[in-house]
Each structure stands twice: as structure tokens, then as C-alpha cells.
C-alpha positions as CSV (number, residue, x, y, z in Angstrom):
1,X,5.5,12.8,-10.5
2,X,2.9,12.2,-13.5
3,X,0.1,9.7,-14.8
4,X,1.3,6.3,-13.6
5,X,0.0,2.7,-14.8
6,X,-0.8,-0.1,-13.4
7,X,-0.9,-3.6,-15.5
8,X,-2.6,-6.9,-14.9
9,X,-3.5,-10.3,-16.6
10,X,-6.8,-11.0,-17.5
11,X,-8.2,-14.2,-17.1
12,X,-8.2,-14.6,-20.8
13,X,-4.4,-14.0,-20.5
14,X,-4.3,-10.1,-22.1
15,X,-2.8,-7.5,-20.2
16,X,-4.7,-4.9,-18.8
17,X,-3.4,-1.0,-18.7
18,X,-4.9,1.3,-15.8
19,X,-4.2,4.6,-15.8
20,X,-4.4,7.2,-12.8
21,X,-3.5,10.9,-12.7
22,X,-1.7,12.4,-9.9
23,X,-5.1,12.3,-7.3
24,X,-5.1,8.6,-8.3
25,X,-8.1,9.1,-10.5
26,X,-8.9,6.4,-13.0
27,X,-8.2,7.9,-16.3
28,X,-8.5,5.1,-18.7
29,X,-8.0,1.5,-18.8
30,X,-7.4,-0.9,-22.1
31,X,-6.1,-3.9,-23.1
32,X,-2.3,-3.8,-24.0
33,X,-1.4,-5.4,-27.2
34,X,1.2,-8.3,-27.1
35,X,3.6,-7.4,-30.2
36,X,6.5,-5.2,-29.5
37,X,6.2,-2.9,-32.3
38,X,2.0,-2.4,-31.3
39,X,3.5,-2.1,-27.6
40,X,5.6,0.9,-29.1
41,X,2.7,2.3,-30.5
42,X,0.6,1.9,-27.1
43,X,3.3,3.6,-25.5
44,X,3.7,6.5,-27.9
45,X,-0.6,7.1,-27.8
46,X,-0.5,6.7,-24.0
47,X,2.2,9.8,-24.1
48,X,0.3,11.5,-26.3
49,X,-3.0,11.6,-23.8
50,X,-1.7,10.8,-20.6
51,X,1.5,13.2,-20.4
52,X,5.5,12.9,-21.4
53,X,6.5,10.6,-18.8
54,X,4.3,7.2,-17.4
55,X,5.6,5.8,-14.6
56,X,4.5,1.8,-14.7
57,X,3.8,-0.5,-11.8
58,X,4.1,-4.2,-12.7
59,X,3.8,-7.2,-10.3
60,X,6.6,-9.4,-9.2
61,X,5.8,-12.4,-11.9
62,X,4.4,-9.9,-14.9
63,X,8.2,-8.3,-14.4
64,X,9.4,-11.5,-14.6
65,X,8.0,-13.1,-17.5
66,X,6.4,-10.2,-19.1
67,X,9.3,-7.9,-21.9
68,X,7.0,-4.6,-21.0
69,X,9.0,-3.1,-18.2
70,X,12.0,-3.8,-20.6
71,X,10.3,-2.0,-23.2
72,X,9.1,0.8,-20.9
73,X,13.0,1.8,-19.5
74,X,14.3,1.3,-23.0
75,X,12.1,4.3,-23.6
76,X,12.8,6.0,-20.9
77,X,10.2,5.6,-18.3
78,X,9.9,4.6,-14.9
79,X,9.2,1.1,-13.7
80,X,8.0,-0.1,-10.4
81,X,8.2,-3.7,-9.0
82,X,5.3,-4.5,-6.5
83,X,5.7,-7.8,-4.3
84,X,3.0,-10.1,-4.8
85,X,2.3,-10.7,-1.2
86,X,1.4,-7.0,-0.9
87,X,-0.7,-6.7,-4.3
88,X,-3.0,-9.9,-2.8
89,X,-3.2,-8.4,0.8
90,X,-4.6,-5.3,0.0
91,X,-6.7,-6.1,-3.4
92,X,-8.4,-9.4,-0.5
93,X,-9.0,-5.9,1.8
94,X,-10.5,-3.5,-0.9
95,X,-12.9,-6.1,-2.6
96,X,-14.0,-9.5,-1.9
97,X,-13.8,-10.0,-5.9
98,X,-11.4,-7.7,-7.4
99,X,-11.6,-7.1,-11.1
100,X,-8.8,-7.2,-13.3
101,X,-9.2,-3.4,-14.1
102,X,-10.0,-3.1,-10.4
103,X,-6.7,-4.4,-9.5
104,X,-4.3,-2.6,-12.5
105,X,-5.9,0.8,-10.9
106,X,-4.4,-0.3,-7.2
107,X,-1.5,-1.0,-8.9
108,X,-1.1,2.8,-10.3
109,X,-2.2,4.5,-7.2
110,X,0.4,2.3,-4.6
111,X,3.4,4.9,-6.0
112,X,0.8,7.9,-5.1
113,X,1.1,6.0,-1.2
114,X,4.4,7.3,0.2
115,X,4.5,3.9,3.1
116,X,3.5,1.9,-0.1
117,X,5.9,3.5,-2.6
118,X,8.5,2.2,0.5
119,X,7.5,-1.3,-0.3
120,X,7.9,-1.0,-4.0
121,X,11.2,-2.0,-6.3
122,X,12.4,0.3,-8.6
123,X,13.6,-1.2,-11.4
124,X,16.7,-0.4,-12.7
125,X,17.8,1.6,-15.7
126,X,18.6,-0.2,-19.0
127,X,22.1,0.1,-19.6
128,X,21.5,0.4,-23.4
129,X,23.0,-1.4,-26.5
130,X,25.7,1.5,-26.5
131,X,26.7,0.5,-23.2
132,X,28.2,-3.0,-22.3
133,X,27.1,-5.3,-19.2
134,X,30.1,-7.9,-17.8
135,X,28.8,-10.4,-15.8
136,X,31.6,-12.3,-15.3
137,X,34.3,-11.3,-12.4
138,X,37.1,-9.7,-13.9
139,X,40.5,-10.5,-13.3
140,X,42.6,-8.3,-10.4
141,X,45.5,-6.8,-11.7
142,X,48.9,-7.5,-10.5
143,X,51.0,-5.2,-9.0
144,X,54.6,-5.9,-8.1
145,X,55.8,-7.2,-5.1
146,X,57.5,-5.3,-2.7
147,X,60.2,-7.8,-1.9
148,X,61.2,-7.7,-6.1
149,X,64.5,-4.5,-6.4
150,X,64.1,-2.5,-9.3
151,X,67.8,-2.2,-11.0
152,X,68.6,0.4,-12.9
């Protein structure tokens, strides 16, 4: 295991990075920029402090509608899906007013959990562009029936 991250939206609408080591202690927390290319570069400075590997722990809708957890197993990290249901529950048990940075930091820690890290998705690898994705069923192939004589 190493540093993971935890994101969250802001009520101005940024994204919000917390970052714990492996006790679950806060390490940092900034604002995540929105282009891909100054994502890169967030990424890249985040290795650079934090360690060689992140592992990330997005919500349910920020996986859904967010390209970061893309990005992240695109460059090889690991990404972790936590339900929504859960991420309420226990940020309505740990505060009565949860801050955005106070909720990206339960985020990162919930891998550190082992019953939590049961409850968590991990998302799967990106096949990358080398490797192609069908997503239609192909067809069966045909063999020949056992009734047809072969002549010779």
C-alpha cells in the first residue's frame, strides 16, 4: 500500500484532493485543476511528494461524470469506487457538518479500513489504445455436423 487520495466537490463545483499516508494522516489537501493536461501535471507533482504510486478513492457520481479516475488508470494507478450510501452514512456519523476537505480525507482513509475496503469497487484496468475493446457479441463459429460424411 502507499499514500491514497480521496476527492470531493466543493460547493463552488472544484474538486478537492485529500491526501493520507499509510496511518491515515492528512498529508495535504488542494484543489484539483479541471484541464487534462494541468491534471497530468497534478498527478506528476503529487508523485513527486506523496510517493510512486497514489491509490485514488472517488465517489459513485464523481466516477461517473468526472474523466479523473480515467486519467489516473491510464497512468497507472489504482482507483477505488465508494457507494454513496456509505460515503453519507459515515461522513452524517463523524460530523454534523462535514467539510469538503473533511470528507475527501474519509475518503482516503476507507482503503486503510479492511471491512470498508470490502465495501469499495475497484475499478478496472484501462485496457489501453494498443489494446481493442468489442462490445458487440461475436459470432459462434460453425463446426460441421456430425450427420455430414466426409468423402474422400
Amino acid at each position: 500500500m502507499s499514500a491514497s487520495c480521496g476527492f470531493w466537490r466543493t460547493e463552488r463545483g472544484g474538486l478537492l484532493a485529500a491526501i493520507v499516508d499509510l496511518d491515515g494522516l492528512l498529508l495535504g489537501a488542494e484543489l484539483v485543476p479541471d484541464d487534462e493536461e494541468d491534471r497530468c501535471g497534478w498527478f506528476a507533482r503529487a508523485l513527486w511528494h506523496y510517493g510512486p504510486f497514489l491509490e485514488l478513492v472517488l465517489t459513485e457520481p464523481n466516477a461517473r461524470h468526472d474523466d479523473l479516475g480515467r486519467l489516473a488508470l491510464m497512468l497507472g494507478h489504482r482507483v477505488w469506487v465508494a457507494p454513496a450510501n456509505l460515503v453519507t452514512a459515515l461522513a452524517q456519523a463523524a460530523w454534523y457538518r462535514p467539510s469538503p476537505r473533511q470528507r475527501a480525507a474519509m475518503l482516503a482513509r476507507l482503503p486503510r479500513v479492511a471491512l470498508l475496503r470490502a465495501t469499495l469497487r475497484r475499478a478496472p484496468r484501462d485496457p489501453g489504445p494498443d489494446q481493442l475493446s468489442f462490445t458487440f457479441p461475436l459470432p459462434k463459429p460453425r463446426y460441421p455436423s456430425s450427420t455430414v460424411t466426409h468423402q474422400r
